[in-house]
N, C-alpha and C positions, 0 to 999 in steps of 0.2 A: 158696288158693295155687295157680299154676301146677302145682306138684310134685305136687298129690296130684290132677288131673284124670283118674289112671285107678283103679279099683277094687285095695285093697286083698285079694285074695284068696289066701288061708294057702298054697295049692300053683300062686301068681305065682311068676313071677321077680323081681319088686322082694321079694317077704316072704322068698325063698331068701337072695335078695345080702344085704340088710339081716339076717337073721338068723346068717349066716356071720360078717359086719363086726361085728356086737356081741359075738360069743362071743369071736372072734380081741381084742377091743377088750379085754370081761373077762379075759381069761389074763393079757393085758400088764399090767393094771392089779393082778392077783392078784401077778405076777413084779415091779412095781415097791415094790407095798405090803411083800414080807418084805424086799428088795434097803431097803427105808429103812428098816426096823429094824435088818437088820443095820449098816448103816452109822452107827447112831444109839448103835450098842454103840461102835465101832471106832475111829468120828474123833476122838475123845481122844486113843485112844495113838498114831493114826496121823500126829494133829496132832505128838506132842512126839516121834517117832520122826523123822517130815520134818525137822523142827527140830534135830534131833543131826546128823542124815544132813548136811541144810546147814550147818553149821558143823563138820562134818566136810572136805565140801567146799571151805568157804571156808579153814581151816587148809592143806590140802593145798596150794593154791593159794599163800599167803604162803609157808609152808615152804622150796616150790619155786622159788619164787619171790626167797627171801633166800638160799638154798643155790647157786642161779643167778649172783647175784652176789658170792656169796664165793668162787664157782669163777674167775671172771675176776680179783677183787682178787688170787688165789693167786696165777694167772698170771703179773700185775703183778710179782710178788716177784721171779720166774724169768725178768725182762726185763731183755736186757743196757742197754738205754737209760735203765730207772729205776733201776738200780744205778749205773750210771754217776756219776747226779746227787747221790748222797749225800754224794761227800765236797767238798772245797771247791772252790769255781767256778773255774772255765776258760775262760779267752780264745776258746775255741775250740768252746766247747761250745753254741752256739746253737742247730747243725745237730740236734745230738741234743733239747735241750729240745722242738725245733719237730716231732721226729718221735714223741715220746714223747705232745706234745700232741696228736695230731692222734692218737692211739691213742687216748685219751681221751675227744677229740671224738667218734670213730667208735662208743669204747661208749655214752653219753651220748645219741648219735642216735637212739638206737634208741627209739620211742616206747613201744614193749612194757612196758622197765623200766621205767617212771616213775622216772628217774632226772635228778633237775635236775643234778647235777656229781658227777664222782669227781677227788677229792683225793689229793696223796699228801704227807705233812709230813714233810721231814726236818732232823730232831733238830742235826743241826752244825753244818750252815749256816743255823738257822733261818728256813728256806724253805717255801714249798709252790707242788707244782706241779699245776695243772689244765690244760683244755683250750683256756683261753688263755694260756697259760704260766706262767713262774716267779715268785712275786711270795713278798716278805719277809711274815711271819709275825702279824705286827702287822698291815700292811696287810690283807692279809686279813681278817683273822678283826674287823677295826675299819674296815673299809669296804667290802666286798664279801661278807661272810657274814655280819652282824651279828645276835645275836640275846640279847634277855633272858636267858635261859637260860646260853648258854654265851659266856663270855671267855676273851678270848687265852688266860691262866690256867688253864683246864677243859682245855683240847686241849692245853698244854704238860703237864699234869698225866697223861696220858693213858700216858705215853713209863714211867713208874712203877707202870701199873697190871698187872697179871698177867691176863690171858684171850685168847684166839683172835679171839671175836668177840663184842662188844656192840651189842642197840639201845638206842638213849639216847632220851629222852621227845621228844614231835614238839613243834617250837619254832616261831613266824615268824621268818623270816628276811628281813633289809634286805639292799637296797646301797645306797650314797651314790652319785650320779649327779655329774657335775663341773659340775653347777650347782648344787651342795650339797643337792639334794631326793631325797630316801630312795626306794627302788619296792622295792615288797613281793615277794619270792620265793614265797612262800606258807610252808605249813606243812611244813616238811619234817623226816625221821627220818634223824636222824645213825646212821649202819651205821659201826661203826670196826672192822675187820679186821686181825688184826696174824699177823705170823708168829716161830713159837718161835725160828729162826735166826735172821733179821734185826733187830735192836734197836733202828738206828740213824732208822728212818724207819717209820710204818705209813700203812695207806690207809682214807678217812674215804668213804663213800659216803651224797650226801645223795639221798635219796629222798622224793618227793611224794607224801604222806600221802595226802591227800583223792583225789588221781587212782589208786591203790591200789584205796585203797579202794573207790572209783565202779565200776574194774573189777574187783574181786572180794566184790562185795558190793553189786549193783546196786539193788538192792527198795529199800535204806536204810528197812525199815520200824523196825526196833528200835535200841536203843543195842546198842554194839558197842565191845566193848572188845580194848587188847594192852595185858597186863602183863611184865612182867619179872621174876628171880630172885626178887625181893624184893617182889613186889606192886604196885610201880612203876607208874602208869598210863605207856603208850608212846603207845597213840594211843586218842583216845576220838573215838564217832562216834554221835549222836544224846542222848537229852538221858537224865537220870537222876542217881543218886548213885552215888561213887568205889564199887564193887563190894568190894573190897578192904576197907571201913570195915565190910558189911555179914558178910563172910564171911572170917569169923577164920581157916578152914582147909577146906579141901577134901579128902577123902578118897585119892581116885584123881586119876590124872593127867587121866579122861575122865571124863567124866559129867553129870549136873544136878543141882539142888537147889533144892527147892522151900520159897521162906522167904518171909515179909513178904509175900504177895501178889501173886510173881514168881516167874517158873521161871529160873534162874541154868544155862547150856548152858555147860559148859567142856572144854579138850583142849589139852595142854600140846603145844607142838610137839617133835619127838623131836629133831632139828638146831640149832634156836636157842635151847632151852629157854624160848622166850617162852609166855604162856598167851591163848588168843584167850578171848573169854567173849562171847557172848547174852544179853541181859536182857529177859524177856517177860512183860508182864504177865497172871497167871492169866486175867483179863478179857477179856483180848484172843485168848486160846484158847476161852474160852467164850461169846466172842460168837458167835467163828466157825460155830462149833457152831450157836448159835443162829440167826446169819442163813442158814446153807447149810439148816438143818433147813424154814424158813421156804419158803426160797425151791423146795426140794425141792417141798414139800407143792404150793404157787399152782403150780410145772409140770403137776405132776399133775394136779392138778383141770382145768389148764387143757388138755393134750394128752387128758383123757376128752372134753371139751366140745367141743375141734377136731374129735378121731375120729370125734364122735356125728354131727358135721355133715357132714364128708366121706364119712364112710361114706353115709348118706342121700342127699347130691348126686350120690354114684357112683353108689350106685344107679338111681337117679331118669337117670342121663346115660345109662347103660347098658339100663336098661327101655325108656327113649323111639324109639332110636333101630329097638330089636330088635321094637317094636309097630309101628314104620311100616315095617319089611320085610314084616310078616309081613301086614299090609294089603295091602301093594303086592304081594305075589304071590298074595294071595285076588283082588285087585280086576281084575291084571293092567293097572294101569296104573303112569307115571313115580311114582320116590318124589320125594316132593315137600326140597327144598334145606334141610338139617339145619343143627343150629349144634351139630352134637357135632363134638369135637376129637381124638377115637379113629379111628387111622387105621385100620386093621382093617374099621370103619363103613364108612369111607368109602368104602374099595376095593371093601365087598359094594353098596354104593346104586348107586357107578358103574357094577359090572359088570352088575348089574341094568337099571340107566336105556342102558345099551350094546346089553340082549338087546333089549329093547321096543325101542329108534328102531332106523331103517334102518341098516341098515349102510354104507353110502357116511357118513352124519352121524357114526358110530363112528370110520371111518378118520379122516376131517376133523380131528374133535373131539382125537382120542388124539395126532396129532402137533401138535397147537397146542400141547396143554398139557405134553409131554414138551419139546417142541426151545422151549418158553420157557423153561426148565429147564434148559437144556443144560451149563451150566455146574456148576451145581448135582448134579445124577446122570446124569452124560452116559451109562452103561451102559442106561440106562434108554432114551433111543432106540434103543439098538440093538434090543432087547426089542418095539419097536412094528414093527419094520419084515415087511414080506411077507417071509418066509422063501423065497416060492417066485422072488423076483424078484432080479435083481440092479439094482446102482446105481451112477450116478458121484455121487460128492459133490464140488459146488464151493464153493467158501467167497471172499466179496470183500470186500477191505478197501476202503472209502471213505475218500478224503481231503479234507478240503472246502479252500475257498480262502476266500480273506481276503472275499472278494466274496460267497460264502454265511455268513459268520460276522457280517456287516452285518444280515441279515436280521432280524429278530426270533424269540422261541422259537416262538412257534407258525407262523412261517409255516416252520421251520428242520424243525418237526415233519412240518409236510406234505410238505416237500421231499424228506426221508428215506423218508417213506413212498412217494410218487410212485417212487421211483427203484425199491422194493422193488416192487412193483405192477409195473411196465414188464418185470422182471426175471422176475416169476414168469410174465406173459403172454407174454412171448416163448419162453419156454422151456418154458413147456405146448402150444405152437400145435404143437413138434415131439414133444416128452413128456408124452401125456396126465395122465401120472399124477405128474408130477412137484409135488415139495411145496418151496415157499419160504418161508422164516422169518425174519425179521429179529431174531436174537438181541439184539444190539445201534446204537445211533442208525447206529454207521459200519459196523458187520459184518452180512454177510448171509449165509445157508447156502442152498443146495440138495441136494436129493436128489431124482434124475432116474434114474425105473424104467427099464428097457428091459424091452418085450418079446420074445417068441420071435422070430426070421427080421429082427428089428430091426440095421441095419447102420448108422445114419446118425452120420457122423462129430463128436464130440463136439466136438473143435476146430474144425470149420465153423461150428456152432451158438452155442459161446462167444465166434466170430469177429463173427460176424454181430451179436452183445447187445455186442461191444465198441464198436462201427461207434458204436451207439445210445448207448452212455453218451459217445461224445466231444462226443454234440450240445450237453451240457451240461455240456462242459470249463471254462467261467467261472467256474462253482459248485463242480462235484467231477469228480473225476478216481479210477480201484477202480485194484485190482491185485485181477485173478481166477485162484486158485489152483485146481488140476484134474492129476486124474491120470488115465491116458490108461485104464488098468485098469477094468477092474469089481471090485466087491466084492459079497461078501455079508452078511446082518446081521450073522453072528457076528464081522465084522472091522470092526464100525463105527470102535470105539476106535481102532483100530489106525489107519482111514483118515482119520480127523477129524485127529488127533492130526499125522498127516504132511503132509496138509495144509493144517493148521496151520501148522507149519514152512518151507513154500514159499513162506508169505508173506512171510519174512524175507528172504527174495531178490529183493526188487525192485529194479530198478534208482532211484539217486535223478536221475530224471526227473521233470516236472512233465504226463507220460502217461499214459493209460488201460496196463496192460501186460499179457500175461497168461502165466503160471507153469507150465509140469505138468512138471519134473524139478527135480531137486537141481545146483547148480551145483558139482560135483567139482575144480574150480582153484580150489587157496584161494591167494591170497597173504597174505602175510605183511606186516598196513601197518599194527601200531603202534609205536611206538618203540620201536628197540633200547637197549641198557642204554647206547651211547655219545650216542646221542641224548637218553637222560632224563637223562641226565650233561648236554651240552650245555646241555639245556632250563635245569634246576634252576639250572646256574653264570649263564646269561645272566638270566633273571628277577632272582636275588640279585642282580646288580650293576645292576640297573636297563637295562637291554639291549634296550629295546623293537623298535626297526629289527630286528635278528638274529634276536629270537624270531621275529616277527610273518612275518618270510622264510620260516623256516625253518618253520613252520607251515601257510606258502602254499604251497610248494614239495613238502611231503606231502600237502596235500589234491589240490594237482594231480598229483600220481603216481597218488591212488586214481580220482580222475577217469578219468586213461587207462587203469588197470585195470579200469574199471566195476566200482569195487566196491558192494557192497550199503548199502540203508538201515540195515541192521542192523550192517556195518562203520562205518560211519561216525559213528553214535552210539557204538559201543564204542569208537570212535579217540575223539573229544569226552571223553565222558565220563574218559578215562584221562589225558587235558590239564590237564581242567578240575579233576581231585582233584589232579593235581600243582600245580598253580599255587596252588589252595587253601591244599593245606598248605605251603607254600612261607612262605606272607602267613601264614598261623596263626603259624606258627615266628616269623618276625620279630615277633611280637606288632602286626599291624593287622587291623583288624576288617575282616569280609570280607562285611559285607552292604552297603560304603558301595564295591562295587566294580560291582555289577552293578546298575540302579536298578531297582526294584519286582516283579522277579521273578527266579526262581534261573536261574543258566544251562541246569542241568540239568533246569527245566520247559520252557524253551524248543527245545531241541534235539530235543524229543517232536512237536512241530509241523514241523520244518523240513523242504521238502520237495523241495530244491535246495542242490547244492554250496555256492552265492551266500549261504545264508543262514549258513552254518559260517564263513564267508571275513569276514564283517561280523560274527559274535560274538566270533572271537579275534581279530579287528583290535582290539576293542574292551575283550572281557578282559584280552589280554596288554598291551595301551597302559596301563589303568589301573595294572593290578598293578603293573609297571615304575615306572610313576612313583610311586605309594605310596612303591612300597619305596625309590626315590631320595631321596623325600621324607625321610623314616625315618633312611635315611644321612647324613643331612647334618648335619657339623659333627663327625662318630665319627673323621674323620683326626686331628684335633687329639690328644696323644701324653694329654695330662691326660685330656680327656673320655674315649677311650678306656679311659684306667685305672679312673675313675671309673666309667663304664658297665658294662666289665666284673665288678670288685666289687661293684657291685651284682646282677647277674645271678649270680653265685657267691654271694652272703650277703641274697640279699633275704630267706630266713627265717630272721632273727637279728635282733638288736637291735643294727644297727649304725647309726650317726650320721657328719656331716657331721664332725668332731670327729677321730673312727678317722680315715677317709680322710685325713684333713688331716696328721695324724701321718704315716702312711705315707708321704707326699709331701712330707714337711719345710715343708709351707707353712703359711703362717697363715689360718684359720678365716675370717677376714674376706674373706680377696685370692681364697682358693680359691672362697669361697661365691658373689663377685661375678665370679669368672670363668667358673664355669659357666653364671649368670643369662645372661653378657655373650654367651656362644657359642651356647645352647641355648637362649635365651631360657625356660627352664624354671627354676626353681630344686632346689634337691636332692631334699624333701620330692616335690615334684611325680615328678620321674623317678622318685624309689624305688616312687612308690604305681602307676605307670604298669605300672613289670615288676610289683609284685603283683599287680596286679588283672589283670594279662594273664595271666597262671600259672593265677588265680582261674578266667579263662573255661577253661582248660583242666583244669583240677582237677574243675569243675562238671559236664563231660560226665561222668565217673564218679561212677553214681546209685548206689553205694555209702559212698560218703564220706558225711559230715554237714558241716553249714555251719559247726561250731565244731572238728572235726577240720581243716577247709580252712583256718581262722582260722589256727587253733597251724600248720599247715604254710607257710603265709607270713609267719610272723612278729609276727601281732598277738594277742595276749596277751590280748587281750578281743574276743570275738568282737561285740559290740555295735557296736566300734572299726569293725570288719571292715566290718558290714552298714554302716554310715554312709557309710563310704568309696566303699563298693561302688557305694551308691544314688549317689552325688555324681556317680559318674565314669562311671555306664552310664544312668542314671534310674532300674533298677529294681532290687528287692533282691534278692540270691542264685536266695531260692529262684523266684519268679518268670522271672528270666535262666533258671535250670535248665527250666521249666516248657516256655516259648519255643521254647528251643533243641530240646528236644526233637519240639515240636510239628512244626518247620522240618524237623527227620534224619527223619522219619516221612512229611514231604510228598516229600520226595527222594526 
């Protein structure tokens, strides 16, 4: 084997390391072997302690959670609009219905509760009112609450019974749709709330079992049970026998019991007196046991076997490199080029292979491979530089033209290099010592020594290299930044760093230019707050002639101000997001605006007023007419109405049906009058605003694709994704994927 080509000798450095690495190796493996017996005593109890502790937690959680909403139904009691409605109906009493509802609605919104509706039934005028209003008592409970469990009869019988507050067992729950087909509510837990004052009416709060549950009790590995005063199953969740047939009685209000081959976790709630209960099979405790013990032991075995290996590899990495030092300074020749990955190594072989060659090849050498770096640990040049010399540093941005972007990559390569080449020979002929780097294809650096009694004018010199780069204005065109100063190493940062900065002051000309101060007049040329007022009103109404002016008319103000490259992309750019979210807002898709590239890749290129003057002729003309497009047909007073309620209730379960009522018209005339105007039909516009909500729902990579579902209204997130694909081509997550990729390239 390569690894053992040098002698194992007991007082080596391979027999040291290696002999260190295995003891260090034995202690961990000594510290893991008691660490697994001790845990081999523990994970028993520590199993069915977790398990109390969690079903501690999950109680707390309900508790809290039903005590939550008994605090609101109180409130109810103490509300002058729900008293109102107890006694008999009034002519006049809509206003109030419609604001008691929409109190309802607003609890009921709240996703936290899992709350499908809160009810309030009263007793005299046999009514109940929800969060779409007041409906007769029968109705209800026989076509929009229906459920096996409880009849009209059960909830009238309720008005008789004596308690605060009951949960009643979890039922499905129907409505009858007015095309006489049933759609399932789900499973939900009738909460009936009453107050010792009030007689005449209580509040029924139905709660969604299963999404509860989901969130406070998310593993869903065991059954899981809620009883009642009486042993009652309320809600059960995973599979097994009624608990209650199994255990005649329980001792304490908390605790376990261990019967028939299962541990039984119980803990009465202290507020709703319900009983939560865990059902876990012994089994499944003592597998745990068994596969963690398992799985313990193959780590082990297998982190000795890895250690034995890396310990030896280190070794062997660490021996190889400290034998050919130790050659190379017996032999006093170069160390010959390592494949060790230990920086430490490296720095001793270089500093080594730096003492042996000349030193003119040291200097050479040191700033190649620092200032290709430079971005990387630019402190690190400063560190190479002659300490006894001072330096200007110039730095040139190239810009190439449309004429050099024809050429091919490799002749694109020479090109760059040619110009880098020409740049360092001109400026050695007067700075012997000067060093030039092409950090990158379009940037170039210098660093240009002066000697002692050295006077020659710095600006003459970068005059003269400007002369030389116009011969090749067809191709490319620098901006060469320079500051008139000397520096020393220890102010490298300092000077790169600034001018850096000098670059961003170039004028946008299609000229060689060159830089050495800060341009101390700033004007002031993005839009003011009455101008983005302007912008926004004239887009929204389709206003293209006014924008596209009014755009011409501030680029040509920065013109006469000669402002900078760097002004004029931050003026673009604050345009270009306005106008964006402009079109977002109205729900149109904003990649069918610019064709095959973003604006804001384009504007990184542009390198004339002329090309700014030709993007928003061309963005603002589109967007404008989108958005006209978009408009058309929204005068009409119905669509209007129609549009609007859809944008307020697209996530609801509303139909062509509702609206119809609203507008006193018939189903048939309304359905064929939207066809006739919008050439859409209903189904179509309603899925249009969701799916446009959707793409904006989707930028938040916190949401899930079936949270997004229930938040526009579809009920099955299956429904969702189908729609989704139909109307984008791709599905959710995907569009998420995309989108992201696009915000990342901006």
């Amino acid at each position: 084997m390569k690894l053992l080509r040098f002698p194992l000798k007991r007082k080596s450095l391979f027999m040291k390391l290696m002999l260190g690495f295995i003891a260090i190796i034995a202690l961990l493996v000594s510290f893991n072997f008691l660490s697994f017996a001790f845990f081999q005593r523990n994970i028993h109890e520590s199993t069915v302690r977790s398990s109390s502790l969690h079903l501690q937690n999950t109680v707390d959680r309900y508790e809290q959670h039903l005590q939550y909403i008994q605090n609101l139904a109180i409130n109810l009691y103490f509300d002058d609009k729900i008293n109102l409605l107890k006694g008999d109906p009034q002519p006049d009493e809509y206003l109030v219905i419609q604001q008691a509802g929409d109190m309802l609605e607003a609890m009921t919104a709240n996703e936290l509760l899992s709350l499908e509706n809160m009810i309030v039934y009263y007793k005299n005028r046999s009514a109940v009112l929800d969060r779409e209003g007041i409906t007769e008592d029968q109705k209800m409970f026989m076509k929009y609450y229906i459920s096996p469990l409880y009849s009209p009869g059960f909830w009238q019988s309720q008005f008789n019974e004596h308690y605060l507050m009951r949960a009643f067992p979890a039922s499905s729950f129907f409505h009858v749709r007015s095309d006489n087909t049933s759609h399932s509510r789900g499973k939900l837990i009738p909460l009936v709330i009453k107050n010792s004052i009030q007689n005449d009416y209580y509040i029924t709060a139905f709660i969604r079992a299963d999404s509860l549950y989901k969130s406070f009790q998310p593993d869903g590995s065991n059954s899981f049970y809620i009883l009642d005063r009486q042993d009652h199953t309320v809600f059960h969740a995973g599979s097994g026998t009624e608990p209650f047939n199994l255990l005649p009685s329980r001792p304490h209000d908390s605790g376990y019991i261990e019967q028939d081959d299962h541990y039984y976790f119980y803990q009465r709630g202290e507020s709703s007196g319900l009983t939560y209960m865990h059902v876990i099979p012994i089994d499944h405790i003592n597998s745990q046991v068994t596969r963690l013990s398992f799985l313990l032991i193959c780590l082990l075995i297998l982190t000795i076997a890895i250690s034995l290996f890396i310990s030896f590899w280190l070794a062997s990495k660490i021996n190889k490199p400290i034998r050919s030092i130790v050659e190379s300074i017996q032999n006093q020749h170069a160390i010959r080029p390592s494949d060790s990955s230990i920086s430490e190594f490296t720095t001793i072989q270089d500093n080594i292979n730096r003492t042996i060659k000349a030193s003119s090849l040291l200097k050479s050498y040191g700033y190649m491979v620092k200032l290709k770096n430079i971005y990387s640990n630019i402190q690190e040049v400063g560190d190479l530089l002659e300490t006894s010399k001072p330096y200007y540093l110039v730095m040139y941005q190239l810009h190439f033209t449309d004429r050099y972007k024809e050429l091919s990559e490799e002749e694109q390569h020479k090109a760059a290099y040619f110009i880098k080449e020409m740049v360092h020979v001109h400026l050695s002929g007067i700075f012997p010592d000067a060093v030039t780097i092409q950090t990158e294809r379009d940037q170039i650096l210098s660093l240009l020594f002066v000697r002692e009694a050295f006077h020659e004018d710095i600006g003459k010199t970068l005059t003269g290299l400007k002369e030389l780069l116009e011969w090749d204005k067809d191709y490319c065109y620098a901006t060469i930044a320079y500051r008139t100063t000397l520096h020393q190493s220890s102010q490298f940062t300092h000077a790169y760093e600034v001018t850096a900065r000098l670059l961003e002051h170039r004028v946008l000309t299609g000229e060689t230019q060159m830089i050495n101060a800060m341009n101390d007049e700033y004007h002031h040329l993005l839009l003011s707050p009455a101008q983005e007022e302007e912008l926004a009103t004239n887009v929204q109404q389709g206003n293209a002639e006014h924008v596209i002016a009014m755009i011409q008319r501030r680029l040509d103000k920065m013109c006469s101000k000669r402002a900078t490259a760097y002004q004029y992309k931050q003026f673009a750019r604050e345009v270009i997001n306005k106008t964006m979210k402009i079109l977002v807002s109205n729900g149109i898709e904003i990649s069918s605006i610019v064709e095959n590239s973003s604006p804001f890749e384009r504007i990184k290129s542009f390198t004339l007023p002329e090309h700014y003057h030709h993007l928003f002729r061309l963005l603002l003309s589109d967007a404008c007419h989108k958005i006209k497009e978009k408009n058309d047909g929204s005068d009409e007073p119905v669509i209007a109405f129609v549009k609007d309620y859809i944008h307020c209730h697209y996530n609801k379960d509303i139909s062509l049906e509702n609206i119809a009522d609203r507008l006193n018209l018939s189903l048939s005339y309304l359905s064929n009058f939207i066809k006739d105007k919008t050439g859409e039909n209903f189904s179509q516009i309603l899925n249009e605003v969701r799916i446009a909500k959707a793409k904006q729902l989707l930028a938040d990579n916190e949401l899930k694709i079936h949270e997004i579902s229930h938040e526009l209204g579809y009920y099955n997130v299956n429904s969702f994704i189908r729609m989704f694909k139909k109307m984008t081509g791709l599905p959710p997550g995907e569009y998420r994927r995309m989108q992201l990729v696009k915000d990342q390239a901006l």
